[in-house]
C-alpha positions in Angstrom: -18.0 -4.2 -21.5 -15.6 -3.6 -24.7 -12.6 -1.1 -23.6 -11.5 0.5 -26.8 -8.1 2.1 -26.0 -6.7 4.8 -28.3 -3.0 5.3 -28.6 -2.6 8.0 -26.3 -4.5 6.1 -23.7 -2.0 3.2 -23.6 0.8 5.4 -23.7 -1.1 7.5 -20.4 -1.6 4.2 -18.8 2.3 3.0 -19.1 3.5 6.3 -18.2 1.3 6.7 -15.2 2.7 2.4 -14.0 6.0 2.5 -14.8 6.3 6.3 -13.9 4.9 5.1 -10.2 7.6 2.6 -9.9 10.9 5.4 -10.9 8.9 7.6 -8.4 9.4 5.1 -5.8 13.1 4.4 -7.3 13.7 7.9 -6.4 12.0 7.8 -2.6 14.3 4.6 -2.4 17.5 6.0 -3.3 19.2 5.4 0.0 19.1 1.9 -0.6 18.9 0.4 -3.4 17.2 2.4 -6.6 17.7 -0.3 -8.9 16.4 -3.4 -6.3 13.2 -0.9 -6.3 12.9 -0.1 -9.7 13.7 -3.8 -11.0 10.7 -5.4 -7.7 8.6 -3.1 -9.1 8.5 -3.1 -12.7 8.3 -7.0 -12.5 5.1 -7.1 -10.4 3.6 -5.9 -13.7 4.1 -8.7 -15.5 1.7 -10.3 -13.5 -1.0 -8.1 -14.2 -4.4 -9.4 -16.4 -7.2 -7.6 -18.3 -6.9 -4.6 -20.9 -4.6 -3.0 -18.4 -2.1 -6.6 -18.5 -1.9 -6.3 -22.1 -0.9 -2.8 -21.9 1.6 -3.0 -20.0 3.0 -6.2 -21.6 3.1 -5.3 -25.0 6.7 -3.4 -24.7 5.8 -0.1 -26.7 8.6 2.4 -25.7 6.1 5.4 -26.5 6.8 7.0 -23.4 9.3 9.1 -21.9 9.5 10.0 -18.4 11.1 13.2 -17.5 13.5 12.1 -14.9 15.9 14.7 -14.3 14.2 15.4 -10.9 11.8 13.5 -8.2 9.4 16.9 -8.8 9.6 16.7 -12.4 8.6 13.4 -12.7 6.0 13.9 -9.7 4.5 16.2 -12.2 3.8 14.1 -15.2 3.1 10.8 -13.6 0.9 11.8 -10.6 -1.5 13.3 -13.1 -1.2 10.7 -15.5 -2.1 8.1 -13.2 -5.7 10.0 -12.0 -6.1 10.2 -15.7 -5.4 6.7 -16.6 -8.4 5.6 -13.7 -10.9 8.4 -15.1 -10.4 6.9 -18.9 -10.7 3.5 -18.1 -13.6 4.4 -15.4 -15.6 6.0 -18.4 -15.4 2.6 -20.3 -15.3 -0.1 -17.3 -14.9 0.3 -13.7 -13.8 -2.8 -13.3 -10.9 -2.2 -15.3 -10.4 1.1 -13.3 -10.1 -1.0 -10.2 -7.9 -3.4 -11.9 -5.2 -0.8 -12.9 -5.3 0.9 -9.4 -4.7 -2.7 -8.4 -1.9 -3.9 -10.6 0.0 -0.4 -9.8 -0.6 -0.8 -5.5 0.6 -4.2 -5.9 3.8 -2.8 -8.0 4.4 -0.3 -5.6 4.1 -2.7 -2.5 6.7 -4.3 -4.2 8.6 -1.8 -4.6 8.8 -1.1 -0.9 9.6 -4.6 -0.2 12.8 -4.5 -2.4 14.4 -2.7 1.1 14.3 -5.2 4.4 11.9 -4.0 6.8 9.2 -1.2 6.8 9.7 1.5 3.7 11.2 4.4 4.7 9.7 7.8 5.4 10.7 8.9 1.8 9.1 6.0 0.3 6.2 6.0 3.0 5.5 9.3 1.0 6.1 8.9 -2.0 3.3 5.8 -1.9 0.7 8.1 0.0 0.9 10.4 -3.0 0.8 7.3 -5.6 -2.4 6.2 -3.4 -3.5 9.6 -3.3 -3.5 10.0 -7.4 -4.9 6.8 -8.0 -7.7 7.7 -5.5 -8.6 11.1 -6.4 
């Protein structure tokens, strides 16, 4: 199937990926933001399909509002239930791909940190999961 992506969708779909990975930043700020943020947002070059070529093409059309782990919560949890529901609606298999290509970023992300992620980031993930899922 053809996925025909309008403007806005892209820019949903990179706020929702990269948005996951500062979320997780955030969770991981007792250790290293940066190592989180940086394991992260390099899984996604990695990724394949419509949803690789998104995220490659290195538009800055989004902004994340940052000041706060609940601001941010508010405009990237959403926006990653509605990247799945617009890419379900033209191919699921794309659908599965994105929630793919952001679990993989966000185990990633909870590597950056030696041993099992913290509670913060244990969180932070089951609401990621949660979002993509719902």
């Amino acid at each position: 199937m053809n996925v025909d992506l309008t403007a806005q969708d892209q820019t949903t779909i990179r706020t929702a990926a990269f948005g996951a990975v500062t979320l997780l930043s955030y969770a991981g700020i007792a250790g290293s933001a940066h190592k989180v943020a940086t394991d992260g947002s390099l899984a996604y070059a990695s990724a394949t399909g419509v949803v690789g070529h998104v995220l490659a093409s290195k538009k800055n059309d989004f902004k994340l509002q940052a000041k706060s782990a609940a601001a941010l919560a508010d405009q990237v949890l959403p926006a990653l239930t509605e990247s799945v529901r617009l890419l379900e609606a033209q191919d699921a298999s794309e659908a599965a791909n994105f929630r793919a290509t952001v679990t993989v970023a966000v185990e990633a992300a909870n590597r950056a940190h030696k041993g099992a992620p913290s509670p913060s980031m244990a969180e932070m993930t089951r609401k990621i999961t949660e979002a993509l899922n719902a």
